[in-house]
C-alpha positions in Angstrom: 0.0 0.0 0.0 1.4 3.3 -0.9 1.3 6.4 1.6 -0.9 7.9 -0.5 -3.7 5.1 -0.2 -2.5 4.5 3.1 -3.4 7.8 3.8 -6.8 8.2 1.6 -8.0 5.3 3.7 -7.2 7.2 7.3 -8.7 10.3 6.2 -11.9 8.1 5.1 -11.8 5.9 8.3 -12.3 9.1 10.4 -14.9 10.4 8.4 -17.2 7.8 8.8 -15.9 7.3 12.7 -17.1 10.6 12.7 -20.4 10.2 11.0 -21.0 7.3 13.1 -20.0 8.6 16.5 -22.3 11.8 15.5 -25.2 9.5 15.2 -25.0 7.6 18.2 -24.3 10.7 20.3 -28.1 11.0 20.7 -30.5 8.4 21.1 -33.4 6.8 22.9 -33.6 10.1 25.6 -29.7 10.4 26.2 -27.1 13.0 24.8 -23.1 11.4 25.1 -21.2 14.5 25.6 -18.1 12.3 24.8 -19.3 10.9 21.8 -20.4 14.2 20.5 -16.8 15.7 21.2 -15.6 12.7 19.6 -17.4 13.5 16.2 -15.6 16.8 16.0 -12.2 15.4 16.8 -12.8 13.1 14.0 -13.8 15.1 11.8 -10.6 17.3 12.3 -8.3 14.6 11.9 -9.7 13.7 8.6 -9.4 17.2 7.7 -5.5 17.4 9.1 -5.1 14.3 7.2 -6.6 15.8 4.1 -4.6 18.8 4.5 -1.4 16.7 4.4 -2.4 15.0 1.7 -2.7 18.1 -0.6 0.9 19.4 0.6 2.3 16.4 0.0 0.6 15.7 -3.3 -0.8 18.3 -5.2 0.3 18.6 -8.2 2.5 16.0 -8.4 0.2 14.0 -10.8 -0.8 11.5 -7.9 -4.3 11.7 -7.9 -6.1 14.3 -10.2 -7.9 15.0 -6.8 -5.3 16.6 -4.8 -3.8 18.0 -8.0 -6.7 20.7 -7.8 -5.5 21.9 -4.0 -2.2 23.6 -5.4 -2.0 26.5 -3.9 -1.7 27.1 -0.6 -5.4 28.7 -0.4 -6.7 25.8 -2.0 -5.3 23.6 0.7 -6.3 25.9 3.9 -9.6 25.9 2.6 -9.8 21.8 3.3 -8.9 23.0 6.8 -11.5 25.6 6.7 -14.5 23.3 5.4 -13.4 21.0 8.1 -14.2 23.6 10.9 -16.6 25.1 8.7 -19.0 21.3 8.5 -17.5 21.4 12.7 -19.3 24.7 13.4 -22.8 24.4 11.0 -23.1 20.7 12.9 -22.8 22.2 16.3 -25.5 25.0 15.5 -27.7 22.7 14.1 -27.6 19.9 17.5 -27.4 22.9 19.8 -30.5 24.6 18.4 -32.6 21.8 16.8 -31.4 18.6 18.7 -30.0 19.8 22.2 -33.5 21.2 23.2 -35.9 18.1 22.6 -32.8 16.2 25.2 -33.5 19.5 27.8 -36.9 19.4 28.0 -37.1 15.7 29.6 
């Protein structure tokens, strides 16, 4: 397995750790602080390792994917979206979600 795989995999393991541990952060009456923190945690480390990916291989005719993150802009903005999906998920549990869990 190349690095590049090797790292492609990661960055898709945390995504869907995060998607999962999102998920079961609420359920059946109960809110898992833990969890929830968790599922931003993940979701950062998939965007670090995204972020490395596109230094390390962005136009270096690895994957046509990372080749469009050439510029440093281009890469920060994988960081930014990261914290960017981080933020617009938190809004939406803490005003749609967190109050059905406070009222019981």
């Amino acid at each position: 397995m190349t690095p590049f795989t090797l790292l492609a995999v990661a960055a898709a393991v945390f995504f869907v750790a995060h998607v999962f541990l999102l998920f079961t952060s609420f359920g059946r009456g109960i809110y898992h602080k833990r969890k929830y923190l968790w599922s931003h945690l993940t979701l950062w480390i998939c965007g670090a390792i995204l972020f490395a990916m596109a230094a390390l291989y962005a136009g270096k005719g690895e994957s046509p994917v990372m080749d469009v993150f050439d510029t440093p802009v281009k890469r920060w903005l994988i960081i930014a979206v990261a914290f960017g999906l981080s933020a617009a998920a938190h809004t939406i549990v803490k005003l749609l979600v967190m109050p059905r869990y406070q009222g019981r």
